[in-house]
C-alpha positions as CSV (number, residue, x, y, z in Angstrom):
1,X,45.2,72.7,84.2
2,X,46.6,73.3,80.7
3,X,43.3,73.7,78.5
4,X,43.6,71.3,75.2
5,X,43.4,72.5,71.7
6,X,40.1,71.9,69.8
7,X,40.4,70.1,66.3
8,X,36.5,70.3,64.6
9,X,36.4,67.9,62.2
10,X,37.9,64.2,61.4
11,X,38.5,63.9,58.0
12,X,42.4,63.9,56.5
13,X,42.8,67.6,57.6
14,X,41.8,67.3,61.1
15,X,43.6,64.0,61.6
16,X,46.5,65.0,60.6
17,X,47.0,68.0,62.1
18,X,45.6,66.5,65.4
19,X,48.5,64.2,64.9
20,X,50.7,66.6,64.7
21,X,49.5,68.8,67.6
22,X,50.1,65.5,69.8
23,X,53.1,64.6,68.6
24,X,54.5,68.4,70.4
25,X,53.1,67.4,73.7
26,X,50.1,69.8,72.8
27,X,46.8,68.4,74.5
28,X,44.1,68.1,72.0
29,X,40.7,67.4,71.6
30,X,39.8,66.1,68.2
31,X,35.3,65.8,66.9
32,X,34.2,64.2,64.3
33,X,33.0,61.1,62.7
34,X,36.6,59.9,60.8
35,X,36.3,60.5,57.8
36,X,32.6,61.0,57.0
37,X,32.1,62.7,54.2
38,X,34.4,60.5,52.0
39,X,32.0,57.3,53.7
40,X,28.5,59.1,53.4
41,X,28.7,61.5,50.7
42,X,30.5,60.1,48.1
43,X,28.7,57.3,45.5
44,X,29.6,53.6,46.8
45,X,32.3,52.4,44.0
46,X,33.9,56.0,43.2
47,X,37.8,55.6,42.2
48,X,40.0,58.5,43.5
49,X,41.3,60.6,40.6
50,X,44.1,61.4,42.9
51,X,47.4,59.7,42.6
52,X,48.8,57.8,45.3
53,X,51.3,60.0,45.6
54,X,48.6,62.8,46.4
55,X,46.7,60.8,48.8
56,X,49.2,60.2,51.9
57,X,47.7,61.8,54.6
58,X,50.5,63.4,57.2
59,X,51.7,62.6,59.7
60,X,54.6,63.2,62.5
61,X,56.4,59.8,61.9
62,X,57.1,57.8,59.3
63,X,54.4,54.4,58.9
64,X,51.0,56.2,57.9
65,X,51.6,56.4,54.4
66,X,49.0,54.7,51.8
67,X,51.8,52.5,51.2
68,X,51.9,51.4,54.7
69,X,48.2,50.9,55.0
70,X,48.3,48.3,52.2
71,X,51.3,46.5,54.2
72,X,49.1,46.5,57.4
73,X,46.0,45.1,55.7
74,X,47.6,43.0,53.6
75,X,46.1,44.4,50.2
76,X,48.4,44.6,46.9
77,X,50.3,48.2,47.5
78,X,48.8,51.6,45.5
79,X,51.9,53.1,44.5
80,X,52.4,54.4,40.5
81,X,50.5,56.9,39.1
82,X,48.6,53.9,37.4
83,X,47.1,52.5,40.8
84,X,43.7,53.3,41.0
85,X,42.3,53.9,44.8
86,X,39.2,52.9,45.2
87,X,37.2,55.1,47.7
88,X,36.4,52.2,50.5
89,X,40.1,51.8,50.7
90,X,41.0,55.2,51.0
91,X,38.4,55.6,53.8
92,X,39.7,52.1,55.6
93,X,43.0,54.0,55.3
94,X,41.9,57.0,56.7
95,X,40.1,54.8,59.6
96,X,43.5,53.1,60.5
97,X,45.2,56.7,60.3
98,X,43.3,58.1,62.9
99,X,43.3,54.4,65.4
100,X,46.9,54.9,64.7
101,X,47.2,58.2,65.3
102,X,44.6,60.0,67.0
103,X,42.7,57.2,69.3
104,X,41.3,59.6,71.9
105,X,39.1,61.1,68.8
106,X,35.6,61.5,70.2
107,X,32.8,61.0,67.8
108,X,30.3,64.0,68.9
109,X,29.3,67.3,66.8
110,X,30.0,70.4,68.3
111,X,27.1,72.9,68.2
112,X,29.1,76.1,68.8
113,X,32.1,77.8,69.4
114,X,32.2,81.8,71.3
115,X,34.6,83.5,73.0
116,X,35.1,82.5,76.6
117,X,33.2,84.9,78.5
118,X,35.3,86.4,80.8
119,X,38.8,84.4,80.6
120,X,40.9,84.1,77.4
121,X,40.6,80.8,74.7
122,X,36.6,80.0,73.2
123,X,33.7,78.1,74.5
124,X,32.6,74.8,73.2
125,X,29.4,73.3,73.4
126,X,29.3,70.1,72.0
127,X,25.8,67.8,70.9
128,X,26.6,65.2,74.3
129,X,25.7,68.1,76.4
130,X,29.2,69.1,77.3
131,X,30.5,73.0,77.2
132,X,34.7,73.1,77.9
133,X,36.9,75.4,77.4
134,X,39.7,75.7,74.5
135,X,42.5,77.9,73.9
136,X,43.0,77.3,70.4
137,X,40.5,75.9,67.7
138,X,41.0,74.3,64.8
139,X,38.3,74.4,62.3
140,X,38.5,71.2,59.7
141,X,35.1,70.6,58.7
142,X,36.9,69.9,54.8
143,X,33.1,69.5,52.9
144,X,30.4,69.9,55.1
145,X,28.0,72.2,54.3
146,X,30.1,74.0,51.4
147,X,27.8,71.8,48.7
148,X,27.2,74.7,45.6
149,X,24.2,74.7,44.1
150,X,23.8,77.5,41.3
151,X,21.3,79.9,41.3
152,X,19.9,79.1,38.3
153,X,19.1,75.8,39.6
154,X,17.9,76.1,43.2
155,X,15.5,78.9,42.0
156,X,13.5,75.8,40.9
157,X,13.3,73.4,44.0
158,X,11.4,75.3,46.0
159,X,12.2,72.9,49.2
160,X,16.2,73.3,48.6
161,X,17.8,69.8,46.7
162,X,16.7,66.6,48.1
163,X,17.7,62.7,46.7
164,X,14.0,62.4,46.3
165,X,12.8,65.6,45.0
166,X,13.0,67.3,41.5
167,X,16.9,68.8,42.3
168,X,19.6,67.3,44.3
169,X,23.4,67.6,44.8
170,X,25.9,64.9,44.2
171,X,26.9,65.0,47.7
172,X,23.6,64.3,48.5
173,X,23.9,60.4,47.0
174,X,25.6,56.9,48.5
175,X,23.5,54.7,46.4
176,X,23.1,55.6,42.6
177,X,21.2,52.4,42.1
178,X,18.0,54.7,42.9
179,X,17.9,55.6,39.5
180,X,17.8,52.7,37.8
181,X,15.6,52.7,34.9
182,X,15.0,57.0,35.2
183,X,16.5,59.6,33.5
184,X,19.2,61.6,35.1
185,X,20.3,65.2,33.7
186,X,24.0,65.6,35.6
187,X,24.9,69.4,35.8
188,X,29.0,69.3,35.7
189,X,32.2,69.2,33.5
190,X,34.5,68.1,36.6
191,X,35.4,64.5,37.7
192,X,32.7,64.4,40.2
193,X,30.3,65.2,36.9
194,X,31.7,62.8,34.9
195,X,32.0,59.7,37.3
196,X,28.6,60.2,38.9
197,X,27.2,60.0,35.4
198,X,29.2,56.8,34.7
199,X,28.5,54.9,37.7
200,X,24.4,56.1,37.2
201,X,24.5,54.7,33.9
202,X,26.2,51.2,35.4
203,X,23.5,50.9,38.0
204,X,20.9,51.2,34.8
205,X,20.4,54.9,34.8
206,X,20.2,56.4,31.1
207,X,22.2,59.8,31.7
208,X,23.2,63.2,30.2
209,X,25.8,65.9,31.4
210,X,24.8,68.7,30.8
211,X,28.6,70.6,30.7
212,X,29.4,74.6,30.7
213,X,32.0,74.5,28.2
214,X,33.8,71.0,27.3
215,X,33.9,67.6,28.6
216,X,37.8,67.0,28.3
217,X,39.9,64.1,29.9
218,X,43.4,63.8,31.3
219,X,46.4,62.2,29.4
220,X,47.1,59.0,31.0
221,X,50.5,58.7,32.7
222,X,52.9,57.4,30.3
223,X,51.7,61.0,27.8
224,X,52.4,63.4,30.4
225,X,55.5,65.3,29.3
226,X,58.9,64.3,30.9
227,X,61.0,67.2,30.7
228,X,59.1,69.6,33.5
229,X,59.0,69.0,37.0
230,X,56.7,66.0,38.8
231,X,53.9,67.1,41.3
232,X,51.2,65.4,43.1
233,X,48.9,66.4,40.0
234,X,51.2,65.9,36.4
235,X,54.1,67.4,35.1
236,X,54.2,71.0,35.0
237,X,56.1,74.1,36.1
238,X,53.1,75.8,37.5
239,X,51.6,72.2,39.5
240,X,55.3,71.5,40.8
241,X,55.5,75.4,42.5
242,X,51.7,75.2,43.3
243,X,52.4,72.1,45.3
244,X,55.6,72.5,47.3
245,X,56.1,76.4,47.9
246,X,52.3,77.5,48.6
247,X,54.0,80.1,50.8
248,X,53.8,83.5,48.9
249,X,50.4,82.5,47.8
250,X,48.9,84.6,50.3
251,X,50.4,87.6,49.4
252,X,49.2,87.4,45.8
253,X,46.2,90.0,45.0
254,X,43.5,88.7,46.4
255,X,41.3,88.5,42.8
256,X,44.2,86.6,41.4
257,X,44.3,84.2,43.8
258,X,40.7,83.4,43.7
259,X,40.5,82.3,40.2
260,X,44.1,80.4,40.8
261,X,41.7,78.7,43.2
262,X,38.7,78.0,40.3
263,X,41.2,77.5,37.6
264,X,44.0,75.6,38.3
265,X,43.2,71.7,38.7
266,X,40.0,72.8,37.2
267,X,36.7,70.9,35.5
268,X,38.7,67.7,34.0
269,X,37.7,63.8,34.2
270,X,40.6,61.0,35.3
271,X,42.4,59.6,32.6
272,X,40.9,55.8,33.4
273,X,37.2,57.5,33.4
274,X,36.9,58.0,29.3
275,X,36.8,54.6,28.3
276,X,33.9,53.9,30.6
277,X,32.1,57.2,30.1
278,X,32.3,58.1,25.8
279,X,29.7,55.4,24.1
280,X,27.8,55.1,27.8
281,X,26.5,58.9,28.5
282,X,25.1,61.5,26.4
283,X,26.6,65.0,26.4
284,X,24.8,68.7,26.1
285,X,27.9,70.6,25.9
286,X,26.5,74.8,26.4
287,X,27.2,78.3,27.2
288,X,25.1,78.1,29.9
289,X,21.9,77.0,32.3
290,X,19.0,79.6,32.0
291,X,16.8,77.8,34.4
292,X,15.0,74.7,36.0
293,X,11.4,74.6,36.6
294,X,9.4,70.9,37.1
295,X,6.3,70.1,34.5
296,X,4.0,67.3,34.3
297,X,5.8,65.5,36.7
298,X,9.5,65.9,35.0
299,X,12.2,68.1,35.3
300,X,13.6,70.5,32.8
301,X,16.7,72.8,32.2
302,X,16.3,75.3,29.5
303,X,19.9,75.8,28.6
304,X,21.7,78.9,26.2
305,X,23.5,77.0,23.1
306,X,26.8,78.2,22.5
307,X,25.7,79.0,19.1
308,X,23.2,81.5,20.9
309,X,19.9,79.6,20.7
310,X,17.9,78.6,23.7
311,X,17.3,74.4,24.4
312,X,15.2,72.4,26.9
313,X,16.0,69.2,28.5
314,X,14.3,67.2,30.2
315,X,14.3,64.2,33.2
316,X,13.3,62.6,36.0
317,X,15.9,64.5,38.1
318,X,18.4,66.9,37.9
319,X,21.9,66.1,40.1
320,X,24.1,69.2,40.7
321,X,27.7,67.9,40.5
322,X,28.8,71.4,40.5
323,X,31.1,71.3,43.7
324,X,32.0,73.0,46.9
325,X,32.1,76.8,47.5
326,X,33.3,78.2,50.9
327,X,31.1,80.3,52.9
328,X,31.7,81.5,56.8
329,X,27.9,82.5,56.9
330,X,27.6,78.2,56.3
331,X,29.6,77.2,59.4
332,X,26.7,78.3,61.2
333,X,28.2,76.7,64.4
334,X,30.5,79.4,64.8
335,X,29.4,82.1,67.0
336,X,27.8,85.4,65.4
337,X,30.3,87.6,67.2
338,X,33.5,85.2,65.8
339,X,31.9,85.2,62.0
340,X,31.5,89.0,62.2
341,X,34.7,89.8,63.7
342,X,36.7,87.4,61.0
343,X,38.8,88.8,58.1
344,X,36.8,87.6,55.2
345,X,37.6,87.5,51.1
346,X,34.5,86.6,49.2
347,X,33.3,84.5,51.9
348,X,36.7,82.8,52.9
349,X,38.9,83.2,56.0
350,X,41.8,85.3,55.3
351,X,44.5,83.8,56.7
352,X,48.0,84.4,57.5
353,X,51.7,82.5,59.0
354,X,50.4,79.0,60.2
355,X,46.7,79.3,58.7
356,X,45.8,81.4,61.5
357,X,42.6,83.4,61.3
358,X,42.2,87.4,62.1
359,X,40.8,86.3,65.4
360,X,43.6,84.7,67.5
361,X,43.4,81.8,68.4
362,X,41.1,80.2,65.6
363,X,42.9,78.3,62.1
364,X,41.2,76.7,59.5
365,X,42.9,74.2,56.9
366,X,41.5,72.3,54.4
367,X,39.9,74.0,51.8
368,X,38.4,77.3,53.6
369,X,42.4,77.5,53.4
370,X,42.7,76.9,49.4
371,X,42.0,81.1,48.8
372,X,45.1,82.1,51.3
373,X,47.3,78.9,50.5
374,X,46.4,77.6,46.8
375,X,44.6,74.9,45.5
376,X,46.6,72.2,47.2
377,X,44.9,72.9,49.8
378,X,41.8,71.7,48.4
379,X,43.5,67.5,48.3
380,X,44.6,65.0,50.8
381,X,48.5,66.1,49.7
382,X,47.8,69.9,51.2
383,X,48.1,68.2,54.5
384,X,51.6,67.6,53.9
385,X,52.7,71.2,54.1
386,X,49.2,72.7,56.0
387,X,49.8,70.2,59.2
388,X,53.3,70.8,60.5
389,X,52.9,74.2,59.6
390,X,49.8,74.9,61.5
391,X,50.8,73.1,64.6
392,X,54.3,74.8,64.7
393,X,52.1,78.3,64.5
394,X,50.2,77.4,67.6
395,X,52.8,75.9,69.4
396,X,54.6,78.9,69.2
397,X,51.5,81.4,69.7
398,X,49.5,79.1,72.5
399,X,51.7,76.8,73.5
């Protein structure tokens, strides 16, 4: 019996390359809960700041687009870079992707992965009770468990970030209407920053970002210049190479590829955001957060001005929107002996051809693949050139 290829993880990563893995004849098995983290830990009535053109998720065949989701449910089509995606439909799309596409998915958690003892491929135990057998694994967990919380901040929540405590993170919140009538301090310059703060201060929040540097705003897409290239992400040279040849990425020095990663695509709100956000939140634009300590029942940053002096404010709570940061030691369901034997880069797989891993056998994609592959690799539109890519690889290598 041929054993299958394991695919951890149903969100747009997973799916897609699952889809692709099928599509050679490859037997796969494919965990998860589809697409999860965009349904629990992203705030009910987010817009995507990615185009549409930047949110097709992969696939073998043509029929899976965004475009063709709208035809199948009968919704007006997302198709310039002036459609808006709301988040419900991009998960509904994502839901129909993997019916469509991966139907066998099974919707259990999978405890650990070792080496086989004894025989070649890894050992699986999965939360039903089950251990099996794989001879390739394919790690797509995209978010989970990467939230980064500063050290500055978790210093001052004793009992790590919770939605009901003094410190949380913005992946830790569905429901913003739980702070209604409170004050909110929101730690962030990025898009996640700034529309978490908006849609707090809809539900009846009163809000301030509190932003390292400057709260700035895309140009909407009838400014963006029209003599350079198009990409997924705006007009430019460096967006349009970043995009479509990520393959000498890898063999960039390994600093300069990191801050590619932190820089490019960096902290920057969606054109459509600035009407609803300037007017409706307060700003603290500053050098930087000293600390967070809780007093007399409230919470409070003391922050470094840019002009040098030293601030305090204060809230109910404090909300982290201050992203994702990749960490092997985090995907604590890998085995000890397969997180000390990996090739790792400031915490991040190093990965070569096809996204595969030092350890044979064992790929990531999605973002623990944005430090060896770019920062598309860190949106839906990575899958594009991640998927086929990956699943030729393995053919080849385990097929």
């Amino acid at each position: 019996m041929i054993q299958p290829v394991a695919v951890i993880g149903a969100g747009p990563f997973g799916l897609s390359t699952a889809a692709h893995l099928s599509a050679r004849g490859i037997p796969v098995r494919v965990f998860g809960e589809p697409m999860v983290s965009w349904r629990d830990h992203m705030p009910a009535g987010m817009l995507l700041k990615s185009t549409p053109a930047a949110s097709d998720i992969d696939a073998p065949r043509p029929g899976h687009t965004l475009v063709d989701y709208c035809d199948a449910a009968d919704i007006p089509r997302l198709v310039t870079d002036e459609d808006i995606i709301p988040v419900r439909t991009f998960i509904d799309y994502g839901q129909w992707f993997q019916q469509s596409l991966v139907p066998g998915l099974e919707r259990v958690r999978v405890i650990s992965v070792d080496r086989a003892p004894g025989r070649p491929g890894f050992e699986l135990k999965l939360d039903s009770g089950e251990s099996f057998t794989a001879r390739a694994v394919v790690v797509a967990t995209g978010l989970s468990g990467l939230a980064h919380l500063p050290g500055e901040l978790a210093a001052g929540a004793a009992d790590g970030p919770s939605p009901t405590g003094p410190l949380s993170h913005s992946s830790q919140h569905h429901d913003l209407g739980r702070f209604s009538g409170r004050e909110l301090l929101v730690v962030g310059a990025g898009q996640s920053a700034l529309e978490t703060a908006v849609l707090a201060a809809e539900a009846g929040a009163r809000v301030r970002v509190v932003a390292r540097g400057r709260v700035a705003f895309g140009a909407p897409p009838w400014e963006q210049p029209r003599l350079r290239p198009e990409s997924p992400f705006g007009r430019a040279w460096s967006l349009w190479a970043l995009s479509y040849y990520p393959h000498p990425y890898r063999f960039l020095p390994a600093g300069l590829r990191h801050l590619l990663v932190r820089r490019v695509l960096g902290p920057l709100g969606a054109w459509w955001l600035r009407g609803r956000f300037e007017g409706k939140v307060e700003v603290s634009e500053v050098d930087r957060v000293v600390r967070m300590e809780t007093a007399a029942g409230r919470t409070v940053l003391t922050v470094r001005t840019h002009a040098g002096g030293v601030q305090q404010l204060s809230a109910d709570h404090v909300m982290a929107a201050t992203g994702y940061r990749v960490d092997i030691a985090a995907m604590d369901f890998l085995g000890h002996e397969l997180r000390t034997e990996l090739a790792v880069s400031r915490g991040t797989p190093v990965l070569g051809a096809g996204y595969a891993s030092s350890v044979p056998g064992l790929y990531f994609t999605g973002l623990p693949a944005a430090a060896s592959y770019g920062p598309v690799m860190r949106f839906v539109c990575g899958t594009e050139f991640a998927s086929p890519r990956l699943a030729g690889h393995l053919a080849a290598a385990h097929g």
